[in-house]
Structures are given as structure tokens and as C-alpha cells.
MARBA-3410 file (N, C-alpha, C, O; in Angstrom, 1 decimal):
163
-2.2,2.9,22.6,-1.7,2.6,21.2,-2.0,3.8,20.3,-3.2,4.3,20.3 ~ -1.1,4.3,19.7,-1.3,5.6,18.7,-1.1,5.0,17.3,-0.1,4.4,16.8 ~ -2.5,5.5,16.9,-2.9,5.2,15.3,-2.7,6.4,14.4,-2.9,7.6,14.8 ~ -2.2,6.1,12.8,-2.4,7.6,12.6,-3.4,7.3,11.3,-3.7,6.2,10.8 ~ -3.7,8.1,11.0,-5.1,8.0,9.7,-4.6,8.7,8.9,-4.3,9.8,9.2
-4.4,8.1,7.3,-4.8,8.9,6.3,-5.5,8.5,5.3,-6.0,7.5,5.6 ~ -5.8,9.1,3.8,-6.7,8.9,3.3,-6.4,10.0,1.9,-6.0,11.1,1.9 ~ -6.7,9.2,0.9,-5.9,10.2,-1.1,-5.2,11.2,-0.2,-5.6,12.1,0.5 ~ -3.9,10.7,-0.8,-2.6,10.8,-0.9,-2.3,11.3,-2.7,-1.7,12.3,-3.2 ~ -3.0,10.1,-3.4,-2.6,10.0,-4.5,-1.7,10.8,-5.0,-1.7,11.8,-5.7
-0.3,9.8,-4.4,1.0,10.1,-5.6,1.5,11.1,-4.4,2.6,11.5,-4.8 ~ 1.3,11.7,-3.3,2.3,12.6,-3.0,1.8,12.8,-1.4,0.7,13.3,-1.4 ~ 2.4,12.7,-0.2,2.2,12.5,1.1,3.2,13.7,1.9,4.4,13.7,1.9 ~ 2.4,14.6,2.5,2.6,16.1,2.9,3.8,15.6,3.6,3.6,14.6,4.2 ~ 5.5,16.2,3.6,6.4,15.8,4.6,6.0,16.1,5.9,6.3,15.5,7.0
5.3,17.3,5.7,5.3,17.3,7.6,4.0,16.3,8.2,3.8,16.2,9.4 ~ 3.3,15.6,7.3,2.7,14.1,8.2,3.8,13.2,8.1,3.6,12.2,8.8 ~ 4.6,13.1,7.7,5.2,12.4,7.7,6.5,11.9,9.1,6.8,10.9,9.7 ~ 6.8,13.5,9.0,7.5,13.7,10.4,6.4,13.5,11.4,6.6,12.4,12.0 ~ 5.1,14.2,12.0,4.4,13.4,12.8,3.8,11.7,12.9,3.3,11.1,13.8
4.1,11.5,11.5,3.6,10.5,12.0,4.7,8.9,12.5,4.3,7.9,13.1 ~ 5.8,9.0,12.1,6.5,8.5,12.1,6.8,7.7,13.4,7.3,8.6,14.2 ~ 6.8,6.9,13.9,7.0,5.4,15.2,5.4,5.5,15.4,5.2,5.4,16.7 ~ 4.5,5.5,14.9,3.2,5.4,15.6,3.3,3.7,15.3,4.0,3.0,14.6 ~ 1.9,3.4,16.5,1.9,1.6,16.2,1.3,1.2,15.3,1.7,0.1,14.9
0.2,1.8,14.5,-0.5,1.6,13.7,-0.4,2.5,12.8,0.0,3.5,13.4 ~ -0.5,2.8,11.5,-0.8,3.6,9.9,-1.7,2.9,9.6,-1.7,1.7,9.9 ~ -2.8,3.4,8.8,-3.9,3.2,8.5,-4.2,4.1,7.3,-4.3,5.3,7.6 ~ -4.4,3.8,6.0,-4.3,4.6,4.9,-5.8,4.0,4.1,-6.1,2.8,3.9 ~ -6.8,5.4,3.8,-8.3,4.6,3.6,-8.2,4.9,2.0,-9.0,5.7,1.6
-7.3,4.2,1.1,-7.6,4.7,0.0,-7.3,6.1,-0.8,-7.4,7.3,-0.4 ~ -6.8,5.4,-2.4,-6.3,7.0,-3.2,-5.0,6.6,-2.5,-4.8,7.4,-1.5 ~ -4.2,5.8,-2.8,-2.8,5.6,-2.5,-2.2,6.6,-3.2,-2.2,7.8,-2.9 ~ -1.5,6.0,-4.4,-0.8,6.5,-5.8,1.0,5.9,-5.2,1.6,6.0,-4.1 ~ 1.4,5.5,-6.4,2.8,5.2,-6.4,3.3,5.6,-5.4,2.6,6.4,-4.9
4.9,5.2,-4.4,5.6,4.7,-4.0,5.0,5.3,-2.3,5.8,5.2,-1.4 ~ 3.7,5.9,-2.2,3.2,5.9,-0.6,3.0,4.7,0.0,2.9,4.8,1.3 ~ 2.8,3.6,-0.5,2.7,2.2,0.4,4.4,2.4,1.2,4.5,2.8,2.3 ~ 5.3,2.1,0.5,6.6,2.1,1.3,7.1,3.0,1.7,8.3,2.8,2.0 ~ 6.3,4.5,2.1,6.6,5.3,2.5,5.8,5.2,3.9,6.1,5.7,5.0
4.9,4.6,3.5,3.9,3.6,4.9,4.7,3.1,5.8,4.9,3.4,7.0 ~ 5.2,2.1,5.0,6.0,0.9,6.0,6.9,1.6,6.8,7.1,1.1,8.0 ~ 7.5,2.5,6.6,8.2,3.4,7.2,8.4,3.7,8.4,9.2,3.5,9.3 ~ 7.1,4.3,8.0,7.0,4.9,9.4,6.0,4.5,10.6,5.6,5.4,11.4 ~ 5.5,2.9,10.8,5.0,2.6,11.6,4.8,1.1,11.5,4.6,0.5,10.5
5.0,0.5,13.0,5.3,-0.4,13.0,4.2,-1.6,12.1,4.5,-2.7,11.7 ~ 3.0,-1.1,12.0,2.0,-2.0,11.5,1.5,-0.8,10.4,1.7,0.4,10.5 ~ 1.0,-1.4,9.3,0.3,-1.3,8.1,-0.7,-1.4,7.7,-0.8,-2.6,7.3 ~ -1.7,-0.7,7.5,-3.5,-1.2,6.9,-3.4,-0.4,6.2,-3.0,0.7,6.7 ~ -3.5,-0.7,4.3,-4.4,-0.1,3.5,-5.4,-0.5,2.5,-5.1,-1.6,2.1
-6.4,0.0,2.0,-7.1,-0.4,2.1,-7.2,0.8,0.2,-6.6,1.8,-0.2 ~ -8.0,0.1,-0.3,-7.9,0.3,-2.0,-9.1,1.7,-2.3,-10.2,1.8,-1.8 ~ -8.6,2.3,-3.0,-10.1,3.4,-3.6,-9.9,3.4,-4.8,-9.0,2.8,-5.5 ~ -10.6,4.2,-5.2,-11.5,4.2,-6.6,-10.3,4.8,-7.8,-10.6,4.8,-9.0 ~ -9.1,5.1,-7.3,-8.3,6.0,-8.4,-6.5,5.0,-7.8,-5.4,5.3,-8.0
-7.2,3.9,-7.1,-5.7,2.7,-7.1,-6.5,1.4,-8.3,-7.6,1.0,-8.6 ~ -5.1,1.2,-8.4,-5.3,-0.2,-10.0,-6.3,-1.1,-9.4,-6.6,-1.2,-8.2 ~ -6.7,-1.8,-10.4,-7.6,-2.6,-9.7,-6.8,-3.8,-9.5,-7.6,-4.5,-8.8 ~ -5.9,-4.3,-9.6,-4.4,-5.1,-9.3,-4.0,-4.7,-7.9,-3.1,-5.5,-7.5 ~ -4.2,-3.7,-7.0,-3.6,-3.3,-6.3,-3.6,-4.7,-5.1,-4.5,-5.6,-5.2
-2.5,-4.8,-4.0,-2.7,-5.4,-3.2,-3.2,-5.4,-2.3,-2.8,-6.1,-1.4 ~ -4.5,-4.3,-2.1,-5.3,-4.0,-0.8,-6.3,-4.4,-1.2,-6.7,-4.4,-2.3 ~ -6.9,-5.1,0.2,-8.2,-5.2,0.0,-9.1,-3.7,0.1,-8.8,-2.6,0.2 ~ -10.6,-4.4,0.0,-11.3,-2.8,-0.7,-12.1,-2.5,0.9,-13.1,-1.8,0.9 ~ -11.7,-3.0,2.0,-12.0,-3.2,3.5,-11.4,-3.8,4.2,-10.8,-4.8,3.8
-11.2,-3.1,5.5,-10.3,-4.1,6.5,-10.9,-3.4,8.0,-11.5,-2.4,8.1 ~ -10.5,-4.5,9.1,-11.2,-4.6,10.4,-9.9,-4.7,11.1,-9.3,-5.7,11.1 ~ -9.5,-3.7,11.7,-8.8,-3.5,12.6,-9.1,-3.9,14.2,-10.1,-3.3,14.6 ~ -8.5,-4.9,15.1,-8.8,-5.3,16.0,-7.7,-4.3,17.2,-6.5,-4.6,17.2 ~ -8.0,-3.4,18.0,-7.6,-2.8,18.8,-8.2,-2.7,20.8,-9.2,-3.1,21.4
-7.1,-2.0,20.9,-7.8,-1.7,22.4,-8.9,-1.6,22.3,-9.3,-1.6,21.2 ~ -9.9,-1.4,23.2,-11.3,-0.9,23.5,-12.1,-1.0,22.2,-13.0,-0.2,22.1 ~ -11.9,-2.0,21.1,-13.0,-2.2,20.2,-12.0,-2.4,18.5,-10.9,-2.6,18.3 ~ -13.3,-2.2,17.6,-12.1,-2.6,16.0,-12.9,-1.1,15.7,-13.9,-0.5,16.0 ~ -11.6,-0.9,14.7,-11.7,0.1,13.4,-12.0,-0.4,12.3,-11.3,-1.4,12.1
-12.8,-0.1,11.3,-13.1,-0.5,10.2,-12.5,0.9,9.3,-12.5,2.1,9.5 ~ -12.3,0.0,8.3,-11.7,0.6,7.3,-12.2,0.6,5.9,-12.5,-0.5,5.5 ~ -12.3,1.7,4.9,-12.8,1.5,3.9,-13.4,2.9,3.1,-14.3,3.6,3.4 ~ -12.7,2.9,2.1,-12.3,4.3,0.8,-13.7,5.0,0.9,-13.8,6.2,1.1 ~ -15.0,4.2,0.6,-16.2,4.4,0.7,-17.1,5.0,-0.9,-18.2,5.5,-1.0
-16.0,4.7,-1.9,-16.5,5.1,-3.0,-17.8,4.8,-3.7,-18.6,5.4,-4.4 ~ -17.7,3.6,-3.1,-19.2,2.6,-3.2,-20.2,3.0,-3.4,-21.0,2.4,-4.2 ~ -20.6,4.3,-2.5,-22.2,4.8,-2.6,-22.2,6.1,-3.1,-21.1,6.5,-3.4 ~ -23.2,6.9,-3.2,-23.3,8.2,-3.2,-23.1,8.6,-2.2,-23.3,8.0,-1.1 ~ -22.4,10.6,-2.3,-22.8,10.9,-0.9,-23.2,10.7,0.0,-22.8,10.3,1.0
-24.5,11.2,-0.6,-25.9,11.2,0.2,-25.8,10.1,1.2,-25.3,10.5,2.2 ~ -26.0,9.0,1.2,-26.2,8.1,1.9,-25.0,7.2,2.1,-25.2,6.2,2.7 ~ -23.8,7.4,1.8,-22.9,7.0,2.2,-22.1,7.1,4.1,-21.4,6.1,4.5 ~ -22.3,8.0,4.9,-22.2,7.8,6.1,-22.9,6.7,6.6,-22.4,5.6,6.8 ~ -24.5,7.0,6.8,-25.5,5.7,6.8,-24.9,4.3,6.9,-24.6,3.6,7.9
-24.7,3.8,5.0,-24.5,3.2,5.0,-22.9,2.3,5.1,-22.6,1.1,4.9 ~ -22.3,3.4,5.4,-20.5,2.5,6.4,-21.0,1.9,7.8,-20.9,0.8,8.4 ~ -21.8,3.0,8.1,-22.3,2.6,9.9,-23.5,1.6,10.1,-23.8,1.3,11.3 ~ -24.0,1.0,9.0,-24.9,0.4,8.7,-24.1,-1.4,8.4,-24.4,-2.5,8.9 ~ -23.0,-1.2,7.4,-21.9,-2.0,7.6,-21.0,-2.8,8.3,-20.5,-3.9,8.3
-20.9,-1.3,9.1,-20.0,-1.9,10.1,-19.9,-1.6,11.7,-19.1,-1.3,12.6 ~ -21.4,-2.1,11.5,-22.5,-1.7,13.1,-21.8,-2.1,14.4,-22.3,-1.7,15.4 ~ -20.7,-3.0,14.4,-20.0,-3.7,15.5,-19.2,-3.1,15.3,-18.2,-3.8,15.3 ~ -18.9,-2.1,15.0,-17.5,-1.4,14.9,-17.4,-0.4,15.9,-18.5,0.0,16.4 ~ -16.1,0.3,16.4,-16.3,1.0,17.5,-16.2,2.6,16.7,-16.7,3.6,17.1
-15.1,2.5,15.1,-15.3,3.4,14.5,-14.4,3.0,13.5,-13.4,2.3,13.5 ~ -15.4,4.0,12.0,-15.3,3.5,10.6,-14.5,4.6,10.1,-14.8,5.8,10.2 ~ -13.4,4.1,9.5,-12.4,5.5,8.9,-12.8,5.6,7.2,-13.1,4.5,6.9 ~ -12.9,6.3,6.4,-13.6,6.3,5.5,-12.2,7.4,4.9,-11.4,7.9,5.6 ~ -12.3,7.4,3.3,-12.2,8.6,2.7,-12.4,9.2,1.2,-12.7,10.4,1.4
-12.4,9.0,0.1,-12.8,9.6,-1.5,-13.2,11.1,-1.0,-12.6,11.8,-1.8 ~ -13.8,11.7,-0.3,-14.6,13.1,-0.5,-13.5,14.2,-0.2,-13.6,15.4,-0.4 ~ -12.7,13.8,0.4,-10.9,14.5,0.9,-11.4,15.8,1.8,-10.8,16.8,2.0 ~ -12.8,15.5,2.1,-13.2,16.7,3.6,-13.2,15.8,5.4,-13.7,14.7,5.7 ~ -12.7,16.4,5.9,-12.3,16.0,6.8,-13.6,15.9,7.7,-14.5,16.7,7.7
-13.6,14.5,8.5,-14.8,14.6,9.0,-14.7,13.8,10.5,-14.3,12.6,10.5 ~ -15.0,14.2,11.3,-14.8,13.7,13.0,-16.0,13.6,13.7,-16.1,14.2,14.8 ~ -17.0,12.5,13.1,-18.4,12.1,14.1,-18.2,11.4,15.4,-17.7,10.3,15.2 ~ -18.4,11.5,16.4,-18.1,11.0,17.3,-19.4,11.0,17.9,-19.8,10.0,18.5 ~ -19.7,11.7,17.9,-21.5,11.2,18.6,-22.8,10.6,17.6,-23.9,10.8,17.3
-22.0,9.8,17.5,-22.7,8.9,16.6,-22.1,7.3,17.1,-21.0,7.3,17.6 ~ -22.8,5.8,16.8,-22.0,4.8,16.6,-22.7,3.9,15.5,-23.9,3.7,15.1 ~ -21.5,3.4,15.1,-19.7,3.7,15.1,-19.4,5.3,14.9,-20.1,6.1,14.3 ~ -18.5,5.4,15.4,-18.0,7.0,14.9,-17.4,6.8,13.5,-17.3,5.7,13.0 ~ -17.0,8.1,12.7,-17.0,8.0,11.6,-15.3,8.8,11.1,-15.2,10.1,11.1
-14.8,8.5,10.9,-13.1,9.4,10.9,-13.1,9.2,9.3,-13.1,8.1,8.6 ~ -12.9,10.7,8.9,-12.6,10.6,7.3,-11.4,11.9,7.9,-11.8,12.9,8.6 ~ -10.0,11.5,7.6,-9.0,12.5,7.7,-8.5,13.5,6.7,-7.5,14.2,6.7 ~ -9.5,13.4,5.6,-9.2,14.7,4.6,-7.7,14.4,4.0,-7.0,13.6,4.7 ~ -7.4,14.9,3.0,-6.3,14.7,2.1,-5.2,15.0,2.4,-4.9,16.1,2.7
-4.5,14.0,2.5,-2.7,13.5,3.3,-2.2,14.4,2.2,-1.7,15.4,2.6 ~ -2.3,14.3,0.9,-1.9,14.9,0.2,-1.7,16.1,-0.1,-1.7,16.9,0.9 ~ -1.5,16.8,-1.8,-2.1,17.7,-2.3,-3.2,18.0,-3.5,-3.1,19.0,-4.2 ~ -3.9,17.3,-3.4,-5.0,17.4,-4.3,-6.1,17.4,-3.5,-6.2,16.7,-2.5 ~ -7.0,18.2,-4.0,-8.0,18.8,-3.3,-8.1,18.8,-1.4,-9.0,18.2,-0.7
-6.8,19.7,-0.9,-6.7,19.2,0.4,-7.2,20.1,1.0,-6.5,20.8,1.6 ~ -8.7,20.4,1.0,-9.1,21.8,1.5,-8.7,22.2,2.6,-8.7,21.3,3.5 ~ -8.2,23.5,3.1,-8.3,23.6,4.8,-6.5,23.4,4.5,-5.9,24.4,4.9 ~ -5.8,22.3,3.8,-4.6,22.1,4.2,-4.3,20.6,4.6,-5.0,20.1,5.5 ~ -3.4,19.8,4.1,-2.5,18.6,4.0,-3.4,17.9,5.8,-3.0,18.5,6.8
-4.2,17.0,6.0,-4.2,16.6,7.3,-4.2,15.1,7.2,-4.2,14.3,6.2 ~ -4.3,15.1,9.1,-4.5,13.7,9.1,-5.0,13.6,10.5,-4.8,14.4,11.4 ~ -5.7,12.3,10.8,-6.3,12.2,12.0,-4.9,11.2,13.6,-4.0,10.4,13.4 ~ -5.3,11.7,14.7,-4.4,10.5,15.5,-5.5,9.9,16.0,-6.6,10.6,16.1 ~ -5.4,8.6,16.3,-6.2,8.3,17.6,-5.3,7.5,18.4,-4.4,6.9,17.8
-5.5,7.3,19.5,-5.4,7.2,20.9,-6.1,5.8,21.0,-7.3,6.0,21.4 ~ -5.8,4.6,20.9,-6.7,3.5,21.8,-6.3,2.8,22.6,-5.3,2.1,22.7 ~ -7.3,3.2,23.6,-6.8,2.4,25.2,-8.1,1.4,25.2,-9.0,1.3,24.4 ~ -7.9,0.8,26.2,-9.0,-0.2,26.4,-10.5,0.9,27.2,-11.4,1.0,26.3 ~ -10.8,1.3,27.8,-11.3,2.1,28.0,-11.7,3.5,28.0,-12.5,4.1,28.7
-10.7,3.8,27.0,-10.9,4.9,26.2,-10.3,5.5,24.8,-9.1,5.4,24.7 ~ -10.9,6.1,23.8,-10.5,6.5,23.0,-10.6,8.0,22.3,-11.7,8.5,22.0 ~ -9.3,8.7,22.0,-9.1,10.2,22.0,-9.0,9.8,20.5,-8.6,8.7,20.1 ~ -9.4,11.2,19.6,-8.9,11.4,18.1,-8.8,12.9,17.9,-9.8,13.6,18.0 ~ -7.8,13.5,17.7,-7.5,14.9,17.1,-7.0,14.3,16.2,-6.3,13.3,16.0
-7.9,15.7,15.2,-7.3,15.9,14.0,-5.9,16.5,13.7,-5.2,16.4,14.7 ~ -5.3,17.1,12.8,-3.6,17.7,12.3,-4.2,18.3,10.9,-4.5,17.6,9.9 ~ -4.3,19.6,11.1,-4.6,20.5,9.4,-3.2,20.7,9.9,-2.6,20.8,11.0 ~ -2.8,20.9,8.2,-1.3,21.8,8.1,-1.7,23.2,7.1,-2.2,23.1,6.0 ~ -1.4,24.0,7.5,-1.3,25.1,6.6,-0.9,24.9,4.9,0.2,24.6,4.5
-1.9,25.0,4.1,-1.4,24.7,2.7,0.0,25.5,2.2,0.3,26.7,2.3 ~ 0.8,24.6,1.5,1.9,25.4,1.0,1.7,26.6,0.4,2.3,27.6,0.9 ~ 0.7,27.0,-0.8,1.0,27.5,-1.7,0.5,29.2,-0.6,0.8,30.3,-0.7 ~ -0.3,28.5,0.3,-0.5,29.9,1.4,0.5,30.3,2.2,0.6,31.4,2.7 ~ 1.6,28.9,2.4,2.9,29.3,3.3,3.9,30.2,2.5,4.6,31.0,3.1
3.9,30.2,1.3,5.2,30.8,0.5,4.0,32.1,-0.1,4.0,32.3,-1.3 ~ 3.4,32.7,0.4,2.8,33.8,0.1,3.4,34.7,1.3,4.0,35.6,0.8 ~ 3.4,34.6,2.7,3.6,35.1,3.2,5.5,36.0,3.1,5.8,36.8,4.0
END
């Protein structure tokens, strides 16, 4: 089953994730939506999770967490604005200790724990606002007995039209 991760977007979703992401089974968006990226969601994959952060309405229709039930275990979901820093990894995996892995995002740095449990997937900014490194997003892969995640950095625009 191919999942794709993203995470603030707000207001504007890099076209070229969009072209990869497009027939996956799963989209999974961790917060920092912004206007008309939910239906740019539905789009492109057959199922939908998102899940609310700190800079969507408080009206919005996501919950502020969600548990994804998949192959080989659940994904937990969740913006992570809640805590500080500091202790914010801790405490997702502290949360959501039955989880096989917690996708997280607000800090828009890309982050791929895997030796750790739950593992910890923050896919850095789908977007363009503070997308350091460049527009990404994470895949994963869930099989029942196994699970793969590469990341996807795209080369930032404003570096592509320099050349």
C-alpha cells in the first residue's frame, strides 16, 4: 500500500508533489492546510486523512489526531503544535506508544526516525513557506511485514530559475 505524507502546505502545494503523488492509496496531510489543498487532496488519492494545525480555523473539519489502521500496524497522525520543541518527539511517542509510526508536522524540518518506536515521519513543507532544503514529502510503503519510507526534497524554485 503506498502512502504519501505531507505536512503546512499552507495555501499552496508544490506541483511537482503533486504529480508524484497522485493514485497513491493513502494521502495523509499532518496539518497547516490553508484554502483549497483539502480538494486538491481528494484528488489525488484514493483515501484522505487530515488532520488540523495551529494556522487552520478552528472550524476546520479535521480532527486535531487521527489513527490510521494499515498493513503491518497504525499510523498516527498529528500537527504536534501542542508542546514545545524540546519535548515534543517524546511526547507523540509517548502518545501514541501502540503506534507503528507517528507522522507529525508545525516545525516544516523534515525528520525520518526510524530507529526509534514508534518511528517518527515529519515530511517538511509540501509547500512554500519555510520549505528548507526544498518543497518535500515523505512515501511509505506498508506491507504487512514490512515497511519502507523515502523521503522526496525537490529543488527550491527560486534556486531552479537562478540557474
Amino acid at each position: 500500500m503506498r502512502i504519501v505524507i505531507l505536512a503546512d502546505t499552507h495555501g499552496f502545494l508544490d506541483p511537482r508533489i503533486t504529480e508524484h503523488a497522485a493514485g497513491a492509496d493513502w494521502l495523509v496531510h499532518a496539518g497547516d492546510v490553508g484554502a483549497t489543498i483539502a480538494a486538491q487532496c481528494d484528488a489525488l488519492a484514493e483515501r484522505v486523512q487530515i488532520v488540523a494545525g495551529n494556522n487552520d480555523p478552528a472550524d476546520s473539519p479535521w480532527p486535531l489526531e487521527a489513527e490510521i489502521a494499515l498493513p503491518g500496524g497504525t499510523l498516527a497522525v498529528m500537527h504536534g503544535h501542542q508542546w514545545p520543541a524540546k519535548t515534543r518527539h517524546a511526547r507523540l511517542q509517548a502518545r501514541f506508544a501502540h503506534a507503528r509510526a507517528v507522522v507529525l508536522g508545525h516545525s516544516h524540518r523534515r525528520v525520518l526516525e526510524t530507529q526509534t518506536a514508534p518511528w517518527l515521519i515529519n515530511p517538511g513543507a509540501a509547500g512554500k513557506s519555510r520549505a528548507y532544503g526544498g518543497p518535500s514529502y515523505v512515501e511509505l510503503i506498508a506491507a504487512d511485514d514490512d515497511w519502507q519510507v523515502t523521503p522526496h526534497v525537490f529543488i527550491p524554485r527560486s534556486a531552479r530559475s537562478k540557474r
